[in-house]
N, C-alpha and C positions, 0 to 999 in steps of 0.2 A: 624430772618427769619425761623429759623430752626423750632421755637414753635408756629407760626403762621401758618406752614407748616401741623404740625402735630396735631392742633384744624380742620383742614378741614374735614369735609364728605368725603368719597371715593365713587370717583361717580360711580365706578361700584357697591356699594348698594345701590346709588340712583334710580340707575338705575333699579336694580331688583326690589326695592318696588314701583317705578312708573311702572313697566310692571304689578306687583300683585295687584296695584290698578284696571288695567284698566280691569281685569278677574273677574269672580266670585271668591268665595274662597271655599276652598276643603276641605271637615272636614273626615278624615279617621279612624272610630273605628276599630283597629286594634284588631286581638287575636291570641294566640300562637296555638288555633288547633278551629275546629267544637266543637258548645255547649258552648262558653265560656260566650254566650249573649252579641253579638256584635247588632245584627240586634236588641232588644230587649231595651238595651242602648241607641240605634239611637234612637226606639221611644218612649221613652221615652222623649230624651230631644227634640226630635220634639210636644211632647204633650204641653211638658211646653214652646215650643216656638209660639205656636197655641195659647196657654193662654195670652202670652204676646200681644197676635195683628197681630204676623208676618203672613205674605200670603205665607202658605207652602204647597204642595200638594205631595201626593206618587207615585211616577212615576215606582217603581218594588221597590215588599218586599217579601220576601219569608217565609211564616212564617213555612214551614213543617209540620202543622198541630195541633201546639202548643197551646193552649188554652189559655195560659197567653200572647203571642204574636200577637194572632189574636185579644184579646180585647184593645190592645195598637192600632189595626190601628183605630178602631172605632170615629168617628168623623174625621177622616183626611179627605178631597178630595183626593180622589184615581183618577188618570188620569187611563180610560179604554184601555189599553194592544193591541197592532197589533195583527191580526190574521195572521198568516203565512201557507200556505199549500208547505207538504215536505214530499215525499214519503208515502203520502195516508195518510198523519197525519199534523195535525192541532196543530202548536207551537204557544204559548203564548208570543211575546217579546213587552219591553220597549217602547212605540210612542212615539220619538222622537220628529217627526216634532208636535204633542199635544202638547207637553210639551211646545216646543220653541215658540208654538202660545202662551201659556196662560200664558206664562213668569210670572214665580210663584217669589217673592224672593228667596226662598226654596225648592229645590228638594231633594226626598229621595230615591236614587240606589242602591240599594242591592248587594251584590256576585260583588266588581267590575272586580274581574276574569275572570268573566262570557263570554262562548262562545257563538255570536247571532244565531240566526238559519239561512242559506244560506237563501241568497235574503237579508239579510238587510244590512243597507244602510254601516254600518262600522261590519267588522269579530268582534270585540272585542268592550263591553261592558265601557272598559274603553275610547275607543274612540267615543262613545256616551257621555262619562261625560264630555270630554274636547272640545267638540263642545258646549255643556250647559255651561260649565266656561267660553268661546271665547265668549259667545251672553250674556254674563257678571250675569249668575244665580248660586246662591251658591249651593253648592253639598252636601248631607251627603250619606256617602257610607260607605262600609264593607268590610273586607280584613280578611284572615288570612294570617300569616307568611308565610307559605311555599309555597306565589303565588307568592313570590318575587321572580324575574328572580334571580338576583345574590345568593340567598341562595336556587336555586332550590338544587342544587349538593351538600351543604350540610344536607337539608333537606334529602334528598334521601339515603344520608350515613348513616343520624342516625334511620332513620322511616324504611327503605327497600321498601319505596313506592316513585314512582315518579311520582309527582304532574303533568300534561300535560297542564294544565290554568296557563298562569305565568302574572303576567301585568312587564313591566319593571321598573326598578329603578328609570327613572324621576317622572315616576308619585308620588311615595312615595317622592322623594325630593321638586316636586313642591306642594307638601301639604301642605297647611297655620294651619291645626290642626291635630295632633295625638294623638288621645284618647286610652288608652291602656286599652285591656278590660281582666282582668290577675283574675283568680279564682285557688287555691289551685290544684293537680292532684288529691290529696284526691276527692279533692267536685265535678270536674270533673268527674270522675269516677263514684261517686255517681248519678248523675246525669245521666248516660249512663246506670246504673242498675235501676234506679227507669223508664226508657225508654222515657227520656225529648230530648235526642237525637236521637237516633236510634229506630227503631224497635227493640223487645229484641234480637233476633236471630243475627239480626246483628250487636248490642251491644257488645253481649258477643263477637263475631269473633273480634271487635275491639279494644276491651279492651286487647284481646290476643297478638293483633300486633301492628296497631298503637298506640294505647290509654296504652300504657305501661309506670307506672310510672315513670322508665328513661328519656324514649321517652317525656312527655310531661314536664317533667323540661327543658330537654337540649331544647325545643322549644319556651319556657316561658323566656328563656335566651337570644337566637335569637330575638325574639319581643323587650324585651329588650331593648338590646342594638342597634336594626337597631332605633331605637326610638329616643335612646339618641343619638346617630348620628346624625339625621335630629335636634334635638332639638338644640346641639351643633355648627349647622350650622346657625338655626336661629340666636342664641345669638350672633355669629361673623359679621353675615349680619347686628342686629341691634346695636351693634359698631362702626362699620365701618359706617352705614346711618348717625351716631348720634354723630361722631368725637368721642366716647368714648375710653380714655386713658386706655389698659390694663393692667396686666391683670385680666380676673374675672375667678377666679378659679372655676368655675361651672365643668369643666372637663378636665381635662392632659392634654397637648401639650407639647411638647419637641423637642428642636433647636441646634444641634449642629454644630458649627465653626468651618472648614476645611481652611487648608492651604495648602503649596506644604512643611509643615514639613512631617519627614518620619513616623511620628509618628499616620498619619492620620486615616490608617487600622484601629488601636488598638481603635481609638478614635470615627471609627464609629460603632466599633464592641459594643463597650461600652455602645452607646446610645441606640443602638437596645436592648441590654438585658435591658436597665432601663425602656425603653419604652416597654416591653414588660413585667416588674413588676407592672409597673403604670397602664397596661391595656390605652395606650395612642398613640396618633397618633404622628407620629415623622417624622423629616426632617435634611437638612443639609442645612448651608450657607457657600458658599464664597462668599468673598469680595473684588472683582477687584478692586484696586486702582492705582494711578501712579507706585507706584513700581511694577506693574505687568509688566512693557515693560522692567523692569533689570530682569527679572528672566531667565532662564537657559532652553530650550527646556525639559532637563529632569525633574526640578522642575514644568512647566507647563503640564507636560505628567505624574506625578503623581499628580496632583491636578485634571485632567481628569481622572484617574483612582479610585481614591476614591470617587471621585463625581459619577459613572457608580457603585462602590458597594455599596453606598447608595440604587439608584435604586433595585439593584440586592435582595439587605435586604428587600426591602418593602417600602424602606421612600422616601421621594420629594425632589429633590436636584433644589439646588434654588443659581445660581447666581449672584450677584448684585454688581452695579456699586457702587462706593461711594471713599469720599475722607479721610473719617474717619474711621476703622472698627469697634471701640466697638458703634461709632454713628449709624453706620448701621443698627449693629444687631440689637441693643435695637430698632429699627426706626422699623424694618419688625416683628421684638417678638412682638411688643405690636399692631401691625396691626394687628396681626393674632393671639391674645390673648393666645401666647406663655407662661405657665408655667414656664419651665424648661429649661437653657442654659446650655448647656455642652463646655469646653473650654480645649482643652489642658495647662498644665504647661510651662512656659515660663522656655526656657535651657540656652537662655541667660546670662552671664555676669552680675551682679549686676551693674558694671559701666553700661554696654551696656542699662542696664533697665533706668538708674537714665539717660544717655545720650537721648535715642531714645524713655523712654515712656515703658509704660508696657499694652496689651493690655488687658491684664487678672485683671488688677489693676483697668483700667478704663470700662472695662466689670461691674463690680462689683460694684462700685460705681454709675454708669449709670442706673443698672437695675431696682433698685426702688425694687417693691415687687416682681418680678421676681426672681427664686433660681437661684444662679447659680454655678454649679459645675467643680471645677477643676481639672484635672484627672491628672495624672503624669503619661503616658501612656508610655507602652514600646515603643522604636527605634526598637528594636529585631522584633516588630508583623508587618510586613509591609505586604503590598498590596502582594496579588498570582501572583507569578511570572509573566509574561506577556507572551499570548501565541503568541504572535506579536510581534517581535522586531522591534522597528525604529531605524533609522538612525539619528544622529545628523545631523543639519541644515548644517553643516559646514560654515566656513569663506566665505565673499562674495569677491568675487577678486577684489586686488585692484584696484581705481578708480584713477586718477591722476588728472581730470581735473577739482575736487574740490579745490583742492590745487592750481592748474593756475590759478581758479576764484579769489579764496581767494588773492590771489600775483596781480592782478589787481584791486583788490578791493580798496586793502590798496596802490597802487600805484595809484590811481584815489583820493582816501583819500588824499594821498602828495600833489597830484596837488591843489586838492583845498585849502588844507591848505595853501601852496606858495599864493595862489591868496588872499586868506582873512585873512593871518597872524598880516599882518599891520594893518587891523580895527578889531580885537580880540583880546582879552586879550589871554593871554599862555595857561589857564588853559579851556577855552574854544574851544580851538583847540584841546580838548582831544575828544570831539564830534564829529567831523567830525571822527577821527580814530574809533569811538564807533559806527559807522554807518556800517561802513566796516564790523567790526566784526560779526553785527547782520546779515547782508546782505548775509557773508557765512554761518553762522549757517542757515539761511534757507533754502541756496539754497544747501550745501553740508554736513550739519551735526554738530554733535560733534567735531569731529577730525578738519577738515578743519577751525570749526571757533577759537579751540585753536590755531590753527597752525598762523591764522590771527592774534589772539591776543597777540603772541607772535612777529612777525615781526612787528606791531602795537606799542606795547612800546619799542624797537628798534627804529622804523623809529621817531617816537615824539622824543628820546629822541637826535636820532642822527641831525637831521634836524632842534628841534626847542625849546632846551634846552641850555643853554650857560654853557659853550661854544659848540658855533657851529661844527658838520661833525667832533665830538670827541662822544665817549661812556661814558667820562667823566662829570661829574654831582658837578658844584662848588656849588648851589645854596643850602642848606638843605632843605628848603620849596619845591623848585622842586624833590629833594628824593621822598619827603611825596607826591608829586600830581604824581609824575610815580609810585609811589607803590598803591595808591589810586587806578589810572589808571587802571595798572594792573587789581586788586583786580575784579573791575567792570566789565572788559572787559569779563574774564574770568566767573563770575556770568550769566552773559549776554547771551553769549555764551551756558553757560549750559541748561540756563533756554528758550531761544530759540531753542537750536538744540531736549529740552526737546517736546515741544510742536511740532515742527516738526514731533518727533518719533510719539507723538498722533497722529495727523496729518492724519498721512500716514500709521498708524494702524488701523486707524478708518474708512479711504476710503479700508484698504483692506478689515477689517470686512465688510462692506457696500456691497462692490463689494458682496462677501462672500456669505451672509443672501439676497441678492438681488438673485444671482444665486440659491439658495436651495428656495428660493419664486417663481420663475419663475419656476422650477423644478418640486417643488409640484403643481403649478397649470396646467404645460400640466400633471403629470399622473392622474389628477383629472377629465379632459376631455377625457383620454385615456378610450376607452371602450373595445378595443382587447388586446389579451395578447400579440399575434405579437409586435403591436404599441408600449405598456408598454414597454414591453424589449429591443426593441433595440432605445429608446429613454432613458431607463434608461446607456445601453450600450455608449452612443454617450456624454451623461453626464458624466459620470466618468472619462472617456477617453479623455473628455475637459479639466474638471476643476485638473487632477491629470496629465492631460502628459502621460497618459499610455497606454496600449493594454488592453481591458476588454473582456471576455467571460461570456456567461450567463447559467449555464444549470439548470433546472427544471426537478424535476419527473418526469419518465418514466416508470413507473412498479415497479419494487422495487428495483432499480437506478436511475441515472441522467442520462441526455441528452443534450449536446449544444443545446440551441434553439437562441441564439443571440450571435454577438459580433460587437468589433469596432477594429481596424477596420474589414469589413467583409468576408475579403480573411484568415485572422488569422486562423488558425487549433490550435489543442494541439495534442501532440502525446501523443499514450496509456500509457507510463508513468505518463503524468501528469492529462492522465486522470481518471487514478488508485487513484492519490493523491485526485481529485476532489471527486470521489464516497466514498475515505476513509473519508475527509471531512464531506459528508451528513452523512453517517453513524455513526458517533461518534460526532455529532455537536461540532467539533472543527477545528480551524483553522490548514491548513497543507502547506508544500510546502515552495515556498523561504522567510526566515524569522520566520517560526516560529519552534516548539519543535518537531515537525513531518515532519519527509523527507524536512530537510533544503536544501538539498544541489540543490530542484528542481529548474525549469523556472519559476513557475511560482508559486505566492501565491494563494490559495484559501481559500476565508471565511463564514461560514455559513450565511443565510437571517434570521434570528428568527423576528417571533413576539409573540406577550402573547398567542397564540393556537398553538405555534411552528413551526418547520424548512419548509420553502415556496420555497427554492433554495439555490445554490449556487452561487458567482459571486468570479472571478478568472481573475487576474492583473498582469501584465509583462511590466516594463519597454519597451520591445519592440527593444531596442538597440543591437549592436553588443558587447559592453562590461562586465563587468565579471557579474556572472548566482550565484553567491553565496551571502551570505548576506542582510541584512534589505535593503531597498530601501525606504523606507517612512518615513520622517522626521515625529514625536508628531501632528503638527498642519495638515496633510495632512492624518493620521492614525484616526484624531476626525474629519476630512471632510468625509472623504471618509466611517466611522461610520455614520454622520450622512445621507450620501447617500444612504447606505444600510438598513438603518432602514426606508425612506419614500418609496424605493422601495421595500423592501419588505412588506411594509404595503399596496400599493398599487396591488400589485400582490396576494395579501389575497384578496383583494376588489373585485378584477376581479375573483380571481378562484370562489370567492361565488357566483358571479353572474352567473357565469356558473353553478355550481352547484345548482344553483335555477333553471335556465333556463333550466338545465337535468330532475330536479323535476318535475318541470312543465310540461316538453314531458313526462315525466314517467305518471303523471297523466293523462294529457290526451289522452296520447297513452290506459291508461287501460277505461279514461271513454269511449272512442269508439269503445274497445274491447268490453267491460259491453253493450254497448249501440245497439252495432251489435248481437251480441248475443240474446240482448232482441228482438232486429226487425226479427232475422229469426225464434226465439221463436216463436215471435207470427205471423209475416206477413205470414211465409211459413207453420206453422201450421193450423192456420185461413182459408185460402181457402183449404189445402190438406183436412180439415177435412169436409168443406163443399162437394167440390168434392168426397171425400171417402164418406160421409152420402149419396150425391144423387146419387152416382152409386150404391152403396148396393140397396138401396131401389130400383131402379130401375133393380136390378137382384132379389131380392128378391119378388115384388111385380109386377112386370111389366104389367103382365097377368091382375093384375084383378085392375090395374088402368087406367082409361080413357084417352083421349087424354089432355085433359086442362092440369093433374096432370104430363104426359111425358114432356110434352114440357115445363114444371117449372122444373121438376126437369134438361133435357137435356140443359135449359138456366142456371138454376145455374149453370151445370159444366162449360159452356163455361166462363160464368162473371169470374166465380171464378178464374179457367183457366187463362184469358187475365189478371187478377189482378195479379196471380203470375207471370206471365209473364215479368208485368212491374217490380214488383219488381227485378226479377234475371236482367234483362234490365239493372236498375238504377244501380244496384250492379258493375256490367261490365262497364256503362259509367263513373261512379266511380272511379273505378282499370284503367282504360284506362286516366283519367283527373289526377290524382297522377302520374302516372307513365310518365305521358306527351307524351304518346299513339297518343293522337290528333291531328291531324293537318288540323286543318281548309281548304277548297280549297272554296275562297272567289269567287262568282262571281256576277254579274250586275245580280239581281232578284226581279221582281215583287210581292211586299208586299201582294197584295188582292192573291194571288195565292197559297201562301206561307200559310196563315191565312184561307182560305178558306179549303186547305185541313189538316190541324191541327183543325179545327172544323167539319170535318169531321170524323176526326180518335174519336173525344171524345164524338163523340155523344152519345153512347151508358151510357155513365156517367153522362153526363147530361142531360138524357133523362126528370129530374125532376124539371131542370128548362126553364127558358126563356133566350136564349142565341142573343144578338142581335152585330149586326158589324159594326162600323161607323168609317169608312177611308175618308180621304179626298181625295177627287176627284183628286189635283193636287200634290199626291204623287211622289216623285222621284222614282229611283228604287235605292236599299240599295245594298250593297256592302258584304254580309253575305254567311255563309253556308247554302244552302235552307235543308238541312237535319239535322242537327244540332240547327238552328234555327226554325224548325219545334217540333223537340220534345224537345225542352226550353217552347216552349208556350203551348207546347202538356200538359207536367206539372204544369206550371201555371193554366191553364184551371182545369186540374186535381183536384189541388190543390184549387181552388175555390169553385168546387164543393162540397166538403169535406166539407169546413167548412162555405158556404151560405146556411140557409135555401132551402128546397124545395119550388119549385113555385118564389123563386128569382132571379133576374134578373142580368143575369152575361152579361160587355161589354167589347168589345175589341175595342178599338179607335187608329187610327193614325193620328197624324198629320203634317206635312215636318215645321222643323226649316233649319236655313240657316247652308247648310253643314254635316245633319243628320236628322234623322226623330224621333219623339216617336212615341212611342208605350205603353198604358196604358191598363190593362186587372184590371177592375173592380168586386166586389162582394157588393151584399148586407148583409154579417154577420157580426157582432158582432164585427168583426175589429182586431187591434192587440196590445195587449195589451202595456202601452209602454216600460215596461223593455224588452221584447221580440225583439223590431223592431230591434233592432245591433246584438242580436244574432239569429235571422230567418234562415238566409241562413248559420248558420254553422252544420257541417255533424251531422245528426242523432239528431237534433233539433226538438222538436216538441211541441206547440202550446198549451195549454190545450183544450182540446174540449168535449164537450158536447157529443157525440157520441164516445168511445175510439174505437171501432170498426172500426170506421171512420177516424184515426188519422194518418194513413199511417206512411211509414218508419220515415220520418225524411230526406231525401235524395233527394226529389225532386228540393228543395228549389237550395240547393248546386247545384246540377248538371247544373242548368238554368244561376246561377251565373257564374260557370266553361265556361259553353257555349258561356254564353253573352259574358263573358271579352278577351277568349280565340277570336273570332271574332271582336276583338276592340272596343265592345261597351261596356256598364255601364247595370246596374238593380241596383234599389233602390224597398224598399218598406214602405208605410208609411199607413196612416188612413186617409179615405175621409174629407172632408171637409163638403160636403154638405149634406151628413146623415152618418148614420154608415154601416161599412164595408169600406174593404180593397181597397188597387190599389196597382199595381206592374208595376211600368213605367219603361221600357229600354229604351234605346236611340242607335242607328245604324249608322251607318255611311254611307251616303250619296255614292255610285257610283260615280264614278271621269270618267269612260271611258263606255259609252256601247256596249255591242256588235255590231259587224258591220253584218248585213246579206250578208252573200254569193250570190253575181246575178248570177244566171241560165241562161244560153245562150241560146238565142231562136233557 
């Protein structure tokens, strides 16, 4: 079974090469810096695969200017580039949706660092190629090293440059090819002086700093080795797809076996330095077997601590079930094309070895072509003290009324024997006693079912051995079936009350792993920090029995911000202990090396970007305040509860701290944005107004009437225009600040619209403005002031960007319960990425006229109004020619006014 087991496929690489089937595939010419002739490479074997037949097209190639690289594109189908306009400049990016129409076999994407220019469809270049690998088109693209996210920070260390284009690590993992495109720093360099890279000027500045022979070895190393990483991962992937027996020594791995010997420290410290000769990736296994339920709270509380400094070293700590251990290992080493085992020295007894087996013996014989090393490792080097003391499990009190069962068991055993003694033979009445025994092994254990098996061959012997109601035994053959008896009962016994222990260790793990399931999935829903904490709070305090407090950064301390239960306080003692805590990331308080003698424990939150909080635990009881309180197994619960809350609580503060980002930004783009509108809107008309009253004090006299009253109308236009603007500015600050308060009353719509096309006449004096209400309007429920200069700027805003001589409508019509209202134009429309962002503040439209393009404010303010009065505004593109409509919708009057009767 065992080697039928181990011929199977592992369907989780089935798995992954059926998902790599169903994508394109991704071919990344890698280089350790600029100029190594990646993009160059690329086309290269894109020429020779155009020779072959393939259907490949260029979708972005940057050639720089390079003569030898421009004549590598020649002949390819180049897809023609999106035009993008971006602050009065015209960007060249990637068409995407091209490419996806003419569904090339072969695409080739340049720079996949590359940042797009605003407005396209994905920020990042990379994620245009993974939308071309999802619609199943193969990729060639170009990388250099130091865009890889996880080696930004070393990159940075050794260059003094920090790259700001990173793509992340999947990408480089889910690559099906890694071409490495590696040249000498000598030829390098060369190259940077003959000016195949750089312009010379900026050549030479790079040769000085980045391009430093140092610098582009230690980057050439980098490339490297992140290469042979992904390569290394292939070859285990196709092992695994392929049931292939390891191992293949293509590249180090090394496996060290932990136990709860004391010897373990020494033995992981051990593996770390050899895997750190080998240049090799390195791990630990235990091997949970049946003898893990005899081990000792503190043998299982050092078997969790060397597995945590495994972690702590760098390596994978890897537990596993199994019934054999050197079966294990070799089972998981050669799944994971394990090199190297490391093993401690057995201290064992020669007898003990030849009695119980040697697992170092059968290590070795087991491994096949796997090394495996024995260590004779010091007892002396053990685990760093513990900055947590637990408390032994202690004794469970005793039980009595397993022992009752057991004494009914085997007295129900009697009975029936009495009844069926006569039609069985003697030695099969030892059955019926053999059922009893089993009966309390399950229901009470170990103990209870010896104790049965003992009163067991007693009562047989007393009751149904001759002679009879004597302890005395004539028969010799009957000796031999009560010692047999025995023998059995007692087997029996063990080997049930064995399976029991599992049993009921295995419903508590259950329970366990079911609670930290459920656990992680509400802080995974959790989106407030509130929520998180005092759900993380409410957990602990479940599954541990205890009193928990939560406190979080506060400036530069901590602060309660949760606990359980929520009456709990800490006094300033313990909350001195907590702040020392955060400060020194170590645990303090009752139980550990720091202010033992306090109420309460507190222990740091870490994650891999470091300390997120504190969380701090107190029995809660009236009894004694000194010493451990946390038994081994409830010290690795209540670890693994602090490591998913504080990884969760990481999750939440980034999201806040995006979300600050985010206001930071666009708190500045509507600073940037206001600044631009008073730049130009309240310059714009002062300067008109300033030109036509000079001229008019300068000139007055000797210009005729036509020339005064152009100039006295431009002041006035100009005038009313700033006007509206300082207006909008104020309706603005008054809608933020929630200034507004609507005073809704029953108002006639034509009356309403009649003098809102009044106020605008002067603006659209240039076109045809017509008004079509339905006759059987209700009357609406709205602000007739408010709702007046809503439409005042719609209209406004019409005018701006309809042609002259166009025809602007205002239409209403009554639905049941509310009325529309549609204010049409005949221009040009809106464009569609615009329609969701029209009405946000200081928005504006590209137009034809920029003189004409107003704040940016009008749009928002009509929004503010409409919704503020309970109704809606949308805006969309006509249907029936071009140009715009902006439909609101109002809410119908429920009561109208009553006229006052006049007494005659």
């Amino acid at each position: 079974m065992t080697e039928e087991r181990d011929n199977r496929p592992s369907p989780d690489a089935l798995l992954r090469q059926a998902a790599r089937e169903e994508r394109g595939r991704l071919k990344i010419f890698l280089g350790a810096a600029p100029g190594v002739g990646k993009t160059f490479e690329m086309l290269q074997t894109a020429q020779a695969k155009r020779r072959e037949g393939i259907d490949l097209v260029v979708g972005v190639v940057e050639t720089h200017g390079r003569r030898e690289t421009e004549a590598l594109v020649a002949g390819l189908e180049v897809v023609p580039r999106r035009r993008i306009d971006y602050k009065d400049h015209v960007l060249d990016e990637m068409d995407l949706d091209a490419i996806l129409a003419r569904r090339p076999k072969i695409v080739l994407v340049d720079e996949l660092a590359h940042t797009n220019a605003p407005g396209s469809r994905h920020a990042k270049r990379y994620l245009d190629v993974e939308e071309l690998l999802a619609a199943g088109i193969d990729v060639y693209s170009t990388l250099n090293i130091q865009h890889v996210e996880s080696l930004n920070d070393v990159v940075a260390k050794i260059t003094r440059v920090r790259v700001r284009e990173t793509v992340p690590d999947s990408i480089v993992d889910r690559a099906d090819d890694i071409e490495v495109i590696d040249i000498t720093p000598d030829d390098l360099i060369q190259r940077l002086q003959q000016g195949k890279v750089y312009v010379p000027r900026t050549a030479e500045r790079a040769i000085r700093h980045y391009f430093s022979p140092g610098n582009l070895t230690a980057l050439r190393e980098l490339a490297l080795r992140r290469t042979a990483e992904r390569v290394d991962e292939q070859l285990l992937t196709h092992m695994q797809a392929n049931a292939i027996s390891g191992p293949w020594a293509a590249g180090e791995r090394l496996l060290v076996c932990v136990n709860e010997d004391a010897t373990g420290a020494a033995l992981v410290r051990y593996a770390r330095r050899q895997a750190e000769r080998l240049r090799a990736r390195w791990g630990a296994i235990h091997v949970e077997t049946s003898r893990a339920l005899r081990l000792t709270e503190a043998e299982r509380d050092r078997i969790a601590d060397t597995l945590r400094l495994v972690e702590r070293l760098g390596g994978e700590a890897v537990t596993a079930p199994g019934r054999d251990v050197a079966e294990t290992v070799v089972e998981h080493a050669r799944a994971n094309n394990v090199t190297h085992l490391v093993i401690a020295k057995s201290r064992r007894s020669r007898w003990s070895e030849l009695l119980r087996g040697s697992v170092a013996h059968s290590l070795i014989r087991r491994a096949g072509d796997i090394s495996v090393h024995v260590i004779a490792a010091n007892s002396g080097d053990p685990i760093p003290p513990k900055t947590v003391k637990t408390a032994p499990s202690g004794r469970e009190a005793f039980l009595w009324w397993p022992y009752v069962a057991a004494t009914g068991y085997v007295a129900a055993a009697l009975g029936v024997g009495h009844l069926l003694h006569r039609g069985l033979a003697l030695n099969n009445m030892a059955l019926v006693f053999l059922t009893a025994v089993l009966a309390s092994a399950v229901t009470g254990g170990l103990a209870p079912s010896l104790y049965a098996s003992v009163v067991s061959v007693l009562a047989f012997n007393y009751f149904f051995l001759p002679p009879l109601y004597t302890f005395t035994i004539s028969d010799p053959e009957n000796i031999v079936a009560l010692f047999v008896f025995a023998v059995v009962a007692v087997i029996a016994s063990n080997l049930t009350a064995r399976v029991r222990a599992q049993a009921v260790t295995a419903r508590a793990r259950a329970k366990t792993t079911e609670d930290l399931y459920l656990f992680s999935r509400k802080l995974a829903g959790v989106v407030t920090m509130d929520d998180l904490l005092w759900a993380t709070a409410y957990q602990i305090a479940a599954m541990l029995k205890v009193h928990v407090v939560l406190l979080l950064p506060e400036g530069e301390s901590v602060a309660v911000r949760a606990g359980y239960p929520p009456e709990d306080v800490i006094e300033d003692a313990d909350l001195a202990a907590a702040i020392w805590a955060w400060e020194n990331n170590r645990p303090t308080g009752r139980g550990a090396d720091t202010l033992p003698g306090a109420k309460w424990l507190f222990l740091p939150m870490r994650t891999g970007r470091g300390l997120v909080g504190v969380v701090g635990i107190d029995t809660g009881g009236a009894g004694a305040r000194t010493g451990s309180f946390l038994t081994p197994d409830q010290r690795r619960l209540l670890d693994a509860l602090i490591d998913q809350a504080a990884l969760a609580i990481e999750r939440v503060t980034l999201a806040e701290d995006v979300d600050r980002a985010k206001l930071a930004a666009e708190t500045e783009r509507l600073r940037s944005a206001l600044l631009t509108s008073i730049s130009h809107d309240l310059r714009t008309p002062l300067a008109s107004i300033l030109g036509s009253a000079t001229s008019l004090k300068s000139y007055g006299p000797m210009l005729d009437d036509a020339a005064r009253l152009e100039l006295t109308s431009t002041i006035q236009e100009e005038a009313e225009r700033l006007n509206r603007f300082i207006a909008n500015l104020l309706d603005m600050t008054r809608l933020e600040s929630g200034a507004i308060r609507p005073r809704a009353d029953a108002v006639d719509l034509s009356e309403v619209v009649g003098s809102a096309l009044e106020r605008v006449g002067r603006i659209l004096a240039g076109h045809r403005v017509t008004m079509d209400l339905a006759a059987d309007l209700p009357m609406v429920e709205i602000d007739a002031v408010l709702f007046e200069q809503a439409l005042f700027n719609l209209l406004d805003n019409a005018g701006k960007y309809a042609p002259a001589g166009s025809l602007i409508t205002v239409r209403a019509r009554a639905e049941p319960g509310r009325v529309r209202v549609e204010v049409l134009d005949e221009g040009d429309g809106i464009p569609p990425e615009d329609v969701e962002r029209i009405f946000d503040k200081f928005y504006r439209v590209h137009a034809q006229d920029r003189q004409r393009a107003g704040t940016g404010l009008g749009l928002a303010i009509c929004r503010g109004f409409v919704e503020a009065m309970g109704g809606t505004i949308t805006a969309a593109n006509r249907r029936d020619r071009s140009g715009a409509v902006f439909t609101l919708t109002l809410p119908e009057a429920t009561a109208l006014p009553r006229l006052e009767e006049t007494p005659l």
